[in-house]
DRENDOLO-786268 format. One record per residue: residue in three letters; chain; x, y, z of N, C-alpha, C in turn. Coordinates in steps of 0.2 Angstrom, whole numbers, plus 5000, padded with zeros to 4 digits. Last residue first. Layout:
BEGIN
SITE; residuo; cadena; n_xx; n_yy; n_zz; ca_xx; ca_yy; ca_zz; c_xx; c_yy; c_zz
SITE; ALA; A; X; Y; Z; X; Y; Z; X; Y; Z;
...
END
This chain:
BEGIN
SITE; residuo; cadena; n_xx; n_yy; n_zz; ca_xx; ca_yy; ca_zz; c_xx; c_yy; c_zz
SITE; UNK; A; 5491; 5485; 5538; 5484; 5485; 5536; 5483; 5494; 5535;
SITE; UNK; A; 5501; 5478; 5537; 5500; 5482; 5531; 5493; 5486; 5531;
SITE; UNK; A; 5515; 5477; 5552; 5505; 5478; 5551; 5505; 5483; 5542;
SITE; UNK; A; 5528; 5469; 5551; 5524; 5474; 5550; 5516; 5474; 5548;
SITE; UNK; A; 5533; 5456; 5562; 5528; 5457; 5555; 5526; 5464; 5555;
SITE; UNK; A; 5545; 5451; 5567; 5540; 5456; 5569; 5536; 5458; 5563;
SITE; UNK; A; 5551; 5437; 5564; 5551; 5444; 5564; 5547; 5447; 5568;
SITE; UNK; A; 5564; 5420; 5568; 5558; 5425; 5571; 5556; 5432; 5568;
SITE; UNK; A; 5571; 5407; 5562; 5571; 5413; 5561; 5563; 5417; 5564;
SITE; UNK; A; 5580; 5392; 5565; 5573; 5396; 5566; 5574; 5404; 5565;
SITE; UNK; A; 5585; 5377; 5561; 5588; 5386; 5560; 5581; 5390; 5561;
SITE; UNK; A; 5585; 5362; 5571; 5582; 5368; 5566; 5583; 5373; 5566;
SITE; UNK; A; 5596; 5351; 5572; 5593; 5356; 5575; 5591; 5360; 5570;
SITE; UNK; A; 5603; 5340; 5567; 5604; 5341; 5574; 5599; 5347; 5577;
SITE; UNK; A; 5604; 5324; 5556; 5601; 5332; 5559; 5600; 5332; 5566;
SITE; UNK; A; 5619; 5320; 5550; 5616; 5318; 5554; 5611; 5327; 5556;
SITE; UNK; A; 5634; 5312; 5538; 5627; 5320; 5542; 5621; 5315; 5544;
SITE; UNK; A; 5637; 5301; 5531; 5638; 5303; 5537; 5635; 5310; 5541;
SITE; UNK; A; 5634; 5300; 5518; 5642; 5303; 5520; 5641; 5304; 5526;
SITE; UNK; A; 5621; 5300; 5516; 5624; 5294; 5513; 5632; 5296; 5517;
SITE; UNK; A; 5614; 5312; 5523; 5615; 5304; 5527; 5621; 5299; 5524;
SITE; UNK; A; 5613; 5320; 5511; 5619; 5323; 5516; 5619; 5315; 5522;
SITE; UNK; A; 5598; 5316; 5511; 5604; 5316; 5504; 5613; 5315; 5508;
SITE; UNK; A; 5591; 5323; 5519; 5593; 5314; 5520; 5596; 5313; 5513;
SITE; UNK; A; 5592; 5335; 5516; 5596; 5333; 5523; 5596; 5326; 5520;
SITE; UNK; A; 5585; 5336; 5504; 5593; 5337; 5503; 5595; 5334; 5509;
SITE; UNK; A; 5572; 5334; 5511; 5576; 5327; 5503; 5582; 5328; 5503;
SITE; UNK; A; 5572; 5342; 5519; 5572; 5336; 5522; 5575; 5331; 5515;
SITE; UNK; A; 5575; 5358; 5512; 5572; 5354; 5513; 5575; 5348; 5517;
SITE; UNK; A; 5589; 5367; 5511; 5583; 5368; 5514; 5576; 5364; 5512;
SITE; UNK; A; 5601; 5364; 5528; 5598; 5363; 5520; 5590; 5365; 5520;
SITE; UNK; A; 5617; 5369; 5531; 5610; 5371; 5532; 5607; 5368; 5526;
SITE; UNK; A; 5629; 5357; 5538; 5626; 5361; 5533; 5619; 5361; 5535;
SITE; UNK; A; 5645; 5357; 5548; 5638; 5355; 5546; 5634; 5362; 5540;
SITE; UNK; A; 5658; 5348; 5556; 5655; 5349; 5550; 5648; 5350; 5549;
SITE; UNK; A; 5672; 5345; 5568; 5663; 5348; 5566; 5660; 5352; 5561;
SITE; UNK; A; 5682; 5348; 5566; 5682; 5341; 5570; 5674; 5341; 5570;
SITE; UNK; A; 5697; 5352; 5557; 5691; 5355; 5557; 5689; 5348; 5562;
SITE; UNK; A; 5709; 5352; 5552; 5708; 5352; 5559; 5702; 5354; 5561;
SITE; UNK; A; 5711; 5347; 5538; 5712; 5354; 5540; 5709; 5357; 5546;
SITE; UNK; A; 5704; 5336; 5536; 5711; 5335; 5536; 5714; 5342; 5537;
SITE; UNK; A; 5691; 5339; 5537; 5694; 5336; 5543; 5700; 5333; 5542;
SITE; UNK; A; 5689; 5345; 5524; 5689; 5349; 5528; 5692; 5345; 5535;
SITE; UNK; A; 5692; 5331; 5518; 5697; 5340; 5514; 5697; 5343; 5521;
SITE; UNK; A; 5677; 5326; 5520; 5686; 5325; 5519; 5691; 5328; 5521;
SITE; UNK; A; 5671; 5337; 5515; 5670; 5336; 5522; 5676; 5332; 5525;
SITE; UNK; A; 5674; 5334; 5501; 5675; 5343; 5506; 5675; 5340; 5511;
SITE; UNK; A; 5667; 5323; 5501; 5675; 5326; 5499; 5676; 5331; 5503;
SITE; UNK; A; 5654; 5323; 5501; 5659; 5318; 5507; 5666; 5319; 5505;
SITE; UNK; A; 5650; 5330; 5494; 5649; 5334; 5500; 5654; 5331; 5506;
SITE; UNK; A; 5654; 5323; 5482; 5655; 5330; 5481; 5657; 5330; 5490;
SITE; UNK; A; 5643; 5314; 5486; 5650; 5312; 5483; 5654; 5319; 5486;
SITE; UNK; A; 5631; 5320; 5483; 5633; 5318; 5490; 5641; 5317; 5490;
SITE; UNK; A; 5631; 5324; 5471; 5634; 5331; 5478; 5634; 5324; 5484;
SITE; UNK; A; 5631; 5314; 5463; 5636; 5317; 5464; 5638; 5323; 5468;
SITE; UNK; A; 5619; 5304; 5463; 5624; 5307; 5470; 5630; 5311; 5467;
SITE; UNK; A; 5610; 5308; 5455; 5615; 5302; 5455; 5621; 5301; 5458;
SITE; UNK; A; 5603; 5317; 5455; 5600; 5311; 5457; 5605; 5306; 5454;
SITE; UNK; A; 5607; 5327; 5441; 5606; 5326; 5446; 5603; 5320; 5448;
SITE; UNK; A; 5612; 5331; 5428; 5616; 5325; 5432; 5613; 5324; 5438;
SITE; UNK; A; 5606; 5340; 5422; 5606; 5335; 5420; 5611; 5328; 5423;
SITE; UNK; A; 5608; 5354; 5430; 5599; 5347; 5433; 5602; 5342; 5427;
SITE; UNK; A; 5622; 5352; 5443; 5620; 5354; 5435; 5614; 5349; 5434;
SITE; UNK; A; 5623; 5355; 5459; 5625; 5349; 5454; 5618; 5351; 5449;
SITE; UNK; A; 5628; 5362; 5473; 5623; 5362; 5470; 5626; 5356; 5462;
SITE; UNK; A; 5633; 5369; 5487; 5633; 5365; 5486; 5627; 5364; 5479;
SITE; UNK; A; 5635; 5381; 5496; 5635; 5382; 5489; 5634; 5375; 5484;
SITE; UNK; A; 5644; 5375; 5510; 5639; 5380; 5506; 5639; 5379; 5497;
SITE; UNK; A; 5648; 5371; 5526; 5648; 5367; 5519; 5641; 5371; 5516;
SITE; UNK; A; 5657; 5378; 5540; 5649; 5377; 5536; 5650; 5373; 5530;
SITE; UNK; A; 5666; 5372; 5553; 5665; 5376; 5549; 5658; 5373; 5546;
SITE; UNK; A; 5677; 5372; 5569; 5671; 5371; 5566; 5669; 5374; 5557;
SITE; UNK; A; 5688; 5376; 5576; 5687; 5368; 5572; 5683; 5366; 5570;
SITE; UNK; A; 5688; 5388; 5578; 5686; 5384; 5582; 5685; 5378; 5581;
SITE; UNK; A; 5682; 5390; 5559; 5682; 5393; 5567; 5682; 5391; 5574;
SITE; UNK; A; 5685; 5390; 5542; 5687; 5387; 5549; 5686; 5393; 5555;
SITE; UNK; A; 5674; 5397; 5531; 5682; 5398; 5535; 5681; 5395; 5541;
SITE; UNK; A; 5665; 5384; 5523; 5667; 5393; 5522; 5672; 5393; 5528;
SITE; UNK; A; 5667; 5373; 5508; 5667; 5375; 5514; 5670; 5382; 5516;
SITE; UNK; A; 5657; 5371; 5493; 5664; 5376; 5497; 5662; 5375; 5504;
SITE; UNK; A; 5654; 5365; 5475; 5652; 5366; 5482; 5658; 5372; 5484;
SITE; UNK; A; 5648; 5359; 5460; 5652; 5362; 5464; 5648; 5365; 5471;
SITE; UNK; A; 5647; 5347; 5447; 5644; 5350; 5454; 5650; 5354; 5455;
SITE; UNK; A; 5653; 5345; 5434; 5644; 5343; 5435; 5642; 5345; 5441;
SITE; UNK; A; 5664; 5348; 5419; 5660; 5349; 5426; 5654; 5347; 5428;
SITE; UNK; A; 5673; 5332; 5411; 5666; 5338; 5412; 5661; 5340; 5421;
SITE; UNK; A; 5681; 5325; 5414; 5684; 5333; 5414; 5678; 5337; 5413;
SITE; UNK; A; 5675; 5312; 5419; 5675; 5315; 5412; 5680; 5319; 5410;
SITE; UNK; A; 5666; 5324; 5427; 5665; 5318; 5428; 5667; 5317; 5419;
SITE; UNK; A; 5672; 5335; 5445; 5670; 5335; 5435; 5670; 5328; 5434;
SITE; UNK; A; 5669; 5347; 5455; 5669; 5341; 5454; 5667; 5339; 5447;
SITE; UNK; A; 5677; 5359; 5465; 5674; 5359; 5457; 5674; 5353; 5454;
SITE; UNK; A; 5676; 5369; 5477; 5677; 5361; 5474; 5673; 5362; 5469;
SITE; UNK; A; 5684; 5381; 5490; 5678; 5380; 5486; 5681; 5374; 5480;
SITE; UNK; A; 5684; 5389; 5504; 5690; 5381; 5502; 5681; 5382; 5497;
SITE; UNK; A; 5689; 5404; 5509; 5684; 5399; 5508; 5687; 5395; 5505;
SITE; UNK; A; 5699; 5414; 5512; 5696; 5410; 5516; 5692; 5404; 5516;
SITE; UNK; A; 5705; 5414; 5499; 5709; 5416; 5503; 5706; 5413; 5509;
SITE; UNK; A; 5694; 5415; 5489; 5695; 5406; 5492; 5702; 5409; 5496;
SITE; UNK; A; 5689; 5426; 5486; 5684; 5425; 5494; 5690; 5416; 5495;
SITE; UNK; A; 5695; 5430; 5473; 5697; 5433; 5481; 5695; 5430; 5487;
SITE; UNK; A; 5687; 5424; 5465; 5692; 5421; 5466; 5698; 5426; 5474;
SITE; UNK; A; 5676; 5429; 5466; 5674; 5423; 5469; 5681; 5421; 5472;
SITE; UNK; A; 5681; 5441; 5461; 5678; 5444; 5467; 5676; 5437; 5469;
SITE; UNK; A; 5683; 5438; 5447; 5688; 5441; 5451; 5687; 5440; 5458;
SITE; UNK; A; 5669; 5433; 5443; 5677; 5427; 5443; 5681; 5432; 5449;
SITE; UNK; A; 5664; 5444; 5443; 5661; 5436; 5446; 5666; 5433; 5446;
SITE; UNK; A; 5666; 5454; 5432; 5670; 5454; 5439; 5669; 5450; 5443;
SITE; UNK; A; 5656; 5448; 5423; 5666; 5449; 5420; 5667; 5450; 5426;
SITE; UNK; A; 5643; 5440; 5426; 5647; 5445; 5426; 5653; 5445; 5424;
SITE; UNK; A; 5636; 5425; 5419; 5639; 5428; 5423; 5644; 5435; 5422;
SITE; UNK; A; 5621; 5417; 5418; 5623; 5424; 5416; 5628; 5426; 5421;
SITE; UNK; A; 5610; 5407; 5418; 5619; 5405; 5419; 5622; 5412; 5416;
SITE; UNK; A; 5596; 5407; 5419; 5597; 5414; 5420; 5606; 5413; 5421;
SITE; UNK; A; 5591; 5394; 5420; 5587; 5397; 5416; 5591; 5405; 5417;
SITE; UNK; A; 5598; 5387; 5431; 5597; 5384; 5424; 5594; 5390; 5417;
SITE; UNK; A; 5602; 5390; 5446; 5598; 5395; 5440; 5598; 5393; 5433;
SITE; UNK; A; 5610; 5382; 5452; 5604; 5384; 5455; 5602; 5389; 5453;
SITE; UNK; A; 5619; 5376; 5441; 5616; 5374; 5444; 5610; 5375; 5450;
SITE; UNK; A; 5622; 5388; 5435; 5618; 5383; 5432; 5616; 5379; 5438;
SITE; UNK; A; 5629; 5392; 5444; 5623; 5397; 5441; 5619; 5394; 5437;
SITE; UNK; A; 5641; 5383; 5446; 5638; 5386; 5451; 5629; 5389; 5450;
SITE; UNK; A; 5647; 5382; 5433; 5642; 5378; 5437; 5640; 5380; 5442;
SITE; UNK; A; 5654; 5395; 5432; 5647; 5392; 5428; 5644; 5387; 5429;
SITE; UNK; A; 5662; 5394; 5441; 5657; 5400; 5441; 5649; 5396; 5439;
SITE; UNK; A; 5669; 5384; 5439; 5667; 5384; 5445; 5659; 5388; 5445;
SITE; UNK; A; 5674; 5391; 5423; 5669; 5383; 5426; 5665; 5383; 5430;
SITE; UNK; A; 5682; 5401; 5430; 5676; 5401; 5427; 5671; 5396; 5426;
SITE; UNK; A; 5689; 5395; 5436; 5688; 5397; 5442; 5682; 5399; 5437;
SITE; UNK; A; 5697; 5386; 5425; 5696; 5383; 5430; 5691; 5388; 5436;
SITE; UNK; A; 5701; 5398; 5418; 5697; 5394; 5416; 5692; 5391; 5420;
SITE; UNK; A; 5710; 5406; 5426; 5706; 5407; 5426; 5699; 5403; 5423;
SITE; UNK; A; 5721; 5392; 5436; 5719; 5393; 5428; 5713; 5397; 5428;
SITE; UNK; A; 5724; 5395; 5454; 5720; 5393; 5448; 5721; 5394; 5443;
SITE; UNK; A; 5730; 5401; 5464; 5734; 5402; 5460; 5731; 5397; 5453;
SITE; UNK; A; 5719; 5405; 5471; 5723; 5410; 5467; 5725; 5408; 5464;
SITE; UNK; A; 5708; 5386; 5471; 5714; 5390; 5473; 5717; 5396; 5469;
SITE; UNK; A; 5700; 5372; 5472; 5700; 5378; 5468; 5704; 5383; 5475;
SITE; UNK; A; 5701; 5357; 5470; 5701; 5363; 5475; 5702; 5367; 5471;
SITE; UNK; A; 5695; 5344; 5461; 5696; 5352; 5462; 5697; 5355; 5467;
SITE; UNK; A; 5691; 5328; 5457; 5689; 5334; 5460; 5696; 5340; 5460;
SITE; UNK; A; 5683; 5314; 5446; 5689; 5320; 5448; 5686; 5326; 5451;
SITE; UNK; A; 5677; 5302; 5440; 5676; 5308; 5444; 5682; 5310; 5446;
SITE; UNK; A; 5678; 5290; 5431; 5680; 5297; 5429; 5678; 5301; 5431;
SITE; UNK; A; 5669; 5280; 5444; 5674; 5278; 5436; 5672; 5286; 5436;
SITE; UNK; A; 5667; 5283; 5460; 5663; 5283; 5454; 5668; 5282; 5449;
SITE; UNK; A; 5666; 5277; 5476; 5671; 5281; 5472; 5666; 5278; 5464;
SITE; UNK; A; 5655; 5282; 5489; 5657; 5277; 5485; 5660; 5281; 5481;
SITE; UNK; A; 5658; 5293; 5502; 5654; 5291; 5498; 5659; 5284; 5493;
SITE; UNK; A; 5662; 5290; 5519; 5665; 5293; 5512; 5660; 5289; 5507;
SITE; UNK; A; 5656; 5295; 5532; 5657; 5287; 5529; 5659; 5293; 5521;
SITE; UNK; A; 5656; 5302; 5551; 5658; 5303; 5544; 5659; 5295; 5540;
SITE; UNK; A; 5655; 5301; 5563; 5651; 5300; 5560; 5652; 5299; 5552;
SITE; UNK; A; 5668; 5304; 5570; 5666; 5300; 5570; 5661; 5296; 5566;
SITE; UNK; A; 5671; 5317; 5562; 5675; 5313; 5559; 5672; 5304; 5562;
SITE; UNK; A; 5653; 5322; 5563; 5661; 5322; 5564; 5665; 5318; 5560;
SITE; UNK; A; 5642; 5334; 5553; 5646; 5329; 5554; 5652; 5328; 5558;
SITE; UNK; A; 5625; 5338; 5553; 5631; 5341; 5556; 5634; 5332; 5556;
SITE; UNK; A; 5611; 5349; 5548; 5613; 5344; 5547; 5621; 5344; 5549;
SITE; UNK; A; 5596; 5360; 5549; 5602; 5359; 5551; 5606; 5350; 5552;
SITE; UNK; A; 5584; 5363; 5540; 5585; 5358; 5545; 5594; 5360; 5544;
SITE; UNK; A; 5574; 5379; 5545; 5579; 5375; 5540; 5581; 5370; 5544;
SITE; UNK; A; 5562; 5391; 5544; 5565; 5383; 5548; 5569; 5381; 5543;
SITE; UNK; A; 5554; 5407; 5546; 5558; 5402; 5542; 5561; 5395; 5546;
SITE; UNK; A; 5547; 5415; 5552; 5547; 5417; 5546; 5550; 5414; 5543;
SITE; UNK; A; 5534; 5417; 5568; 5540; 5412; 5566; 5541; 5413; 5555;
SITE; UNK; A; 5534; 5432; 5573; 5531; 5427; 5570; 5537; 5421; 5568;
SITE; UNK; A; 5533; 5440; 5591; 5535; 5438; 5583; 5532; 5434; 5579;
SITE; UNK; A; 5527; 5443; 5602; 5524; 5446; 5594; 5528; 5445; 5588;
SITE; UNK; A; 5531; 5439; 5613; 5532; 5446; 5612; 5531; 5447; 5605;
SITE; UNK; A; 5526; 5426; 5613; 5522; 5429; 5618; 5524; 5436; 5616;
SITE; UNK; A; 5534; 5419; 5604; 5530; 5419; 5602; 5524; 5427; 5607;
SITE; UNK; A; 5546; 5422; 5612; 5545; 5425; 5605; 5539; 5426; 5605;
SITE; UNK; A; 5543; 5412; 5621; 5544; 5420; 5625; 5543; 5424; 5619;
SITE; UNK; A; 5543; 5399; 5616; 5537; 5400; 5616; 5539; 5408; 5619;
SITE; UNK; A; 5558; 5399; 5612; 5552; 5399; 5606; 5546; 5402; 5610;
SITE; UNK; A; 5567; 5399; 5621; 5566; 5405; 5618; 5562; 5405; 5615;
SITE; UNK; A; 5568; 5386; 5626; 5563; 5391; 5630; 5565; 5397; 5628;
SITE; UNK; A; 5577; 5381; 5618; 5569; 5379; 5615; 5566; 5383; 5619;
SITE; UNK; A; 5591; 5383; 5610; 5588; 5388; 5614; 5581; 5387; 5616;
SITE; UNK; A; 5596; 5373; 5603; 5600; 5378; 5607; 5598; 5381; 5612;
SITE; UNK; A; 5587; 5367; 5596; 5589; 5363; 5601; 5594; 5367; 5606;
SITE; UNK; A; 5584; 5378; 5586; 5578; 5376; 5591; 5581; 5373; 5597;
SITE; UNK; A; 5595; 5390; 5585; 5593; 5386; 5583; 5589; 5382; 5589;
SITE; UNK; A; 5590; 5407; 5575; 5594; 5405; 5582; 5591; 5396; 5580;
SITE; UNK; A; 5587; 5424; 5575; 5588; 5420; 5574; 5593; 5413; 5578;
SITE; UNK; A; 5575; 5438; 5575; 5580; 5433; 5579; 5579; 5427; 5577;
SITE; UNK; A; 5575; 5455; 5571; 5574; 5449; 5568; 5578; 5443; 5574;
SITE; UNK; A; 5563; 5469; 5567; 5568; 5466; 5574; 5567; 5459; 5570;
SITE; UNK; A; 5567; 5482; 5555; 5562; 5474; 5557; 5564; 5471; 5561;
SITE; UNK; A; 5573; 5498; 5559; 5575; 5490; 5556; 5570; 5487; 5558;
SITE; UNK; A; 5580; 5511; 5565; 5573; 5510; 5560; 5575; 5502; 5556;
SITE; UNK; A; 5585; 5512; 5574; 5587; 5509; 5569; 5584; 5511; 5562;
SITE; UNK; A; 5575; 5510; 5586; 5580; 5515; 5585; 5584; 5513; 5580;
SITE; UNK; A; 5571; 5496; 5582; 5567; 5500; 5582; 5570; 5508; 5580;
SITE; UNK; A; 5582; 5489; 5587; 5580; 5488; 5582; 5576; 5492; 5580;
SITE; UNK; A; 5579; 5492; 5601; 5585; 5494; 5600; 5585; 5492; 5592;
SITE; UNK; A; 5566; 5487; 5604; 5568; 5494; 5604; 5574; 5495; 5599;
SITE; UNK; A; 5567; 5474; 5602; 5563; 5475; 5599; 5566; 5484; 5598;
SITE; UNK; A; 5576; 5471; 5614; 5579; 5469; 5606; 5575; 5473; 5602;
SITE; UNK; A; 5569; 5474; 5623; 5574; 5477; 5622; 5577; 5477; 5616;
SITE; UNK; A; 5560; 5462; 5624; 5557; 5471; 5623; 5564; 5476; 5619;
SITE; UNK; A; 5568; 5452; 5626; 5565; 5454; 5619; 5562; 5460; 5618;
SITE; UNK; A; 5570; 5455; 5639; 5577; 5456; 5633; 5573; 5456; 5627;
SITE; UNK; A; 5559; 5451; 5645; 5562; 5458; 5645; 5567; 5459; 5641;
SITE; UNK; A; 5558; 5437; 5640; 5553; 5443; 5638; 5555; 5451; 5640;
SITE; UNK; A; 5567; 5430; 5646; 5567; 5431; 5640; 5563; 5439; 5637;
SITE; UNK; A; 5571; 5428; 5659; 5570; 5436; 5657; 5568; 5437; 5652;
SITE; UNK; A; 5580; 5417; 5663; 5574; 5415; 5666; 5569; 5425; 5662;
SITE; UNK; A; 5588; 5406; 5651; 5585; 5415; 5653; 5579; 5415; 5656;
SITE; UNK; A; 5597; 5398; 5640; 5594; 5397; 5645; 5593; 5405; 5648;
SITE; UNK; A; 5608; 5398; 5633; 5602; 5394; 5630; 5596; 5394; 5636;
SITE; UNK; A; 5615; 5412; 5625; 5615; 5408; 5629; 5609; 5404; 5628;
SITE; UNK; A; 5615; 5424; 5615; 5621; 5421; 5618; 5621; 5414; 5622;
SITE; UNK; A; 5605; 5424; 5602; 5607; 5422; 5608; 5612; 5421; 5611;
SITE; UNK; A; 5605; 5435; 5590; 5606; 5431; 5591; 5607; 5429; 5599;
SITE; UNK; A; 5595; 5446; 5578; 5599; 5445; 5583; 5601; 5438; 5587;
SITE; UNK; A; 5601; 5454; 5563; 5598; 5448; 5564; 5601; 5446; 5573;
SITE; UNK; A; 5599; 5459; 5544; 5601; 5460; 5552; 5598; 5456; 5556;
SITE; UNK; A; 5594; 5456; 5532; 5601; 5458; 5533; 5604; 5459; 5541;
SITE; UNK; A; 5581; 5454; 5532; 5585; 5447; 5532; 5591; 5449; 5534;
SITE; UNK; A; 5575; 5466; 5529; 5575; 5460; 5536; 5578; 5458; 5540;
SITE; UNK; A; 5586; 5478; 5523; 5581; 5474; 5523; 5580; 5468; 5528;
SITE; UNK; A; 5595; 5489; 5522; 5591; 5488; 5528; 5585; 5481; 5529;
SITE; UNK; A; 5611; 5488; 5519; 5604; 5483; 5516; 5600; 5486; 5524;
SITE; UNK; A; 5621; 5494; 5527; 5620; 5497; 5521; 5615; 5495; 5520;
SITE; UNK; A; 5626; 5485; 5539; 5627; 5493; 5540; 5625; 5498; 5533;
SITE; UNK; A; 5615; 5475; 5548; 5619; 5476; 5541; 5622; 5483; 5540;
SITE; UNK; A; 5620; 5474; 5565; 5616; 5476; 5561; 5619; 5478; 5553;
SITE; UNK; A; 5617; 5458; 5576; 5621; 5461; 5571; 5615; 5466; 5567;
SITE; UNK; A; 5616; 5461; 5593; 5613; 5461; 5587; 5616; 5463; 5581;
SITE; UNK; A; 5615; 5447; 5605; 5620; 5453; 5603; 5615; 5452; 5595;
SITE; UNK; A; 5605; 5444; 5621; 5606; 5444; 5613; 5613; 5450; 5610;
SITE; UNK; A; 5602; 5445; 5636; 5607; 5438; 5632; 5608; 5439; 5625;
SITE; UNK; A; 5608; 5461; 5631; 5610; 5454; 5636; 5603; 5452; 5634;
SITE; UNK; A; 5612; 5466; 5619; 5606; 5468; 5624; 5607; 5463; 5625;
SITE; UNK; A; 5624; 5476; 5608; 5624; 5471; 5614; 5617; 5471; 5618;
SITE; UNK; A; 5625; 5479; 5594; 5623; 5481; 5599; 5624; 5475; 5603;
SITE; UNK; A; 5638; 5479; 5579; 5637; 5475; 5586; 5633; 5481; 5588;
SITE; UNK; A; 5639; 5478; 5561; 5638; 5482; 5569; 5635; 5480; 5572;
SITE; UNK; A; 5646; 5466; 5551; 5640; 5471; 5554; 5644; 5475; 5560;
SITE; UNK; A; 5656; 5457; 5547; 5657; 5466; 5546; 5651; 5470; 5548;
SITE; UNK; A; 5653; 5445; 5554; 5659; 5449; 5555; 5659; 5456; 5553;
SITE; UNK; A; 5643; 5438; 5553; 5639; 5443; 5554; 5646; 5450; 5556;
SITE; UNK; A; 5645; 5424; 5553; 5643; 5426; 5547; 5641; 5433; 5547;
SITE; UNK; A; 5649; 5421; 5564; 5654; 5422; 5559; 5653; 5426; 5555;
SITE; UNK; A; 5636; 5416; 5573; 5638; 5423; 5571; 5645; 5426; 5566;
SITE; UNK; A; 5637; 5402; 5570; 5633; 5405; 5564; 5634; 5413; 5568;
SITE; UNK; A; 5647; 5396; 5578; 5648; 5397; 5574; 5643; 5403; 5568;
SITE; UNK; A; 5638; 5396; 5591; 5643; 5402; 5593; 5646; 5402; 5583;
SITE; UNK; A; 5629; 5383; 5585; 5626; 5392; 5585; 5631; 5397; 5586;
SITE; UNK; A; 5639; 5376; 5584; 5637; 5378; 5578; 5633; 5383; 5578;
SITE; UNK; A; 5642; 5371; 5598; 5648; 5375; 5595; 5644; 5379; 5587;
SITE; UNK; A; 5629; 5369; 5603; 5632; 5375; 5603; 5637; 5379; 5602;
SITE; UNK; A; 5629; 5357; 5597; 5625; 5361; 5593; 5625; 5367; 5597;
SITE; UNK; A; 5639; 5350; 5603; 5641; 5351; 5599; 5634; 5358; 5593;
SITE; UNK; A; 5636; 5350; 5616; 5642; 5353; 5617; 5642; 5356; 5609;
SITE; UNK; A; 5622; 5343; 5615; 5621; 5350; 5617; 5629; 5353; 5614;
SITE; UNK; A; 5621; 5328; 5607; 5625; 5332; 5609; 5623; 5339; 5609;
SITE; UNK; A; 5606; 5319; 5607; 5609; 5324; 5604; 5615; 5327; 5608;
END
C-alpha cells in the first residue's frame, strides 16, 4: 500500500470540516460543529501518523470536548494512524463505526464498458431546472424509494453547491437511472459521493459505469487521486470493475455516555 497516497486522503477528509471551529491539541486538531451538537457533528482528527504521547493528547482531546459540552469523537484512517487504535482503546473510547475506503489513480483506473442508450450529465448553473430536478429525483429515489419527497428549495440550494461540486446525471434512453458527484478538488485529490442508481435498475452496473465516468471527468480536471467511502465490502468490490482499490478503513472512536 502507498502511505504517500493514503495520507494525501486523510489531510483530504478535514475539507470536510471548513466551516467548523478549530481547537488545536497537538497531534489532533478538532473540528467543532458550531450549531448541531450531536456526536457525529464534531470530530477530531490526527495530524500525524506516529506519537510516542498518544495517551496524553487523548486526555486533552477528551477535555477540551468536554469544555464544550460535546461527546469527544476521533476520527481517522486505520492505515494512517494504526498505533492510535490500541492508545483509543486504553483512553475509553469505543470503536463506533468502520467504513472501507476505496481509492483510484489514473494508473489504476479501467473505464467501464460502454452500454447501447447511456448518456451522461454534468450538471451545471447554467442547467435546464428540469434537468437539476431529475438529478434531485433520482437522488431520493434512489437511496429512499419509499419517502422521493422533494422540497421546492432542494433544487435551488443543490444547484448552488455545483459551484464547487461536479454532480452526474446518468440516463439510459433519456431515462434517468443513477446519479452521483465528485466534491471539490484539493491538492489533486477529491471524494466521489452521492452515488446511488434507481432499485429498478440496480445490479446492472450502471453506478459502476456512472462511477468510471466521474472518475474520468475528474482526472481530466488535474485530479491524480480518487477515492470513495463505501459502506459495505459489495459496493467496494462493485467500485473494482473501474479500477478502485481498498486502501484503508474510516474508523470512527467515541466516548460512550454511561446510561446507567
Amino acid at each position: 500500500m502507498n502511505n504517500h497516497l493514503v495520507q494525501r486522503i486523510q489531510a483530504y477528509l478535514q475539507t470536510r470540516y471548513l466551516n467548523h471551529d478549530v481547537i488545536r491539541r497537538s497531534p489532533f486538531t478538532i473540528f467543532l460543529h458550531r450549531t448541531d451538537d450531536c456526536t457525529e457533528a464534531s470530530t477530531a482528527v490526527p495530524d500525524i501518523n506516529t506519537y510516542p504521547h498518544w495517551p496524553t493528547s487523548l486526555a486533552e482531546v477528551k477535555e477540551a470536548f468536554a469544555q464544550h459540552q460535546r461527546c469527544a469523537r476521533v476520527e481517522f484512517l486505520d492505515t494512517f494512524a494504526p498505533t492510535l487504535i490500541p492508545a483509543l482503546t486504553q483512553a475509553g473510547f469505543v470503536q463506533t463505526s468502520a467504513t472501507t475506503v476505496v481509492m483510484c489513480t489514473p494508473e489504476t483506473y479501467r473505464p467501464a464498458p460502454t452500454m447501447p442508450g447511456l448518456s451522461s450529465i454534468i450538471l451545471s448553473r447554467g442547467l435546464a431546472p428540469e434537468e437539476i430536478d431529475a438529478n434531485l429525483q433520482t437522488r431520493e429515489l434512489g437511496f429512499d424509494p419509499f419517502n422521493p419527497q422533494i422540497k421546492h428549495t432542494e433544487a435551488g440550494i443543490f444547484k448552488e453547491t455545483l459551484m464547487t461540486d461536479r454532480a452526474f446525471l446518468l440516463r439510459l434512453h433519456r431515462q434517468p437511472v443513477a446519479v452521483g458527484m465528485f466534491a471539490e478538488i484539493n491538492e489533486g485529490v477529491t471524494e466521489l459521493v452521492g452515488v446511488t442508481t434507481l432499485p429498478e435498475f440496480r445490479r446492472r452496473g450502471f453506478a459502476a459505469y456512472l462511477t468510471g465516468y466521474m472518475t474520468q471527468v475528474a482526472f481530466a480536471r488535474h485530479v491524480d487521486l480518487a477515492f470513495i467511502i463505501c459502506e459495505d465490502d459489495d459496493i467496494a468490490n462493485m467500485y473494482r470493475h473501474v479500477g478502485y482499490k481498498p486502501c484503508a478503513t474510516l474508523l470512527s472512536y467515541e466516548i460512550v455516555a454511561d446510561e446507567s
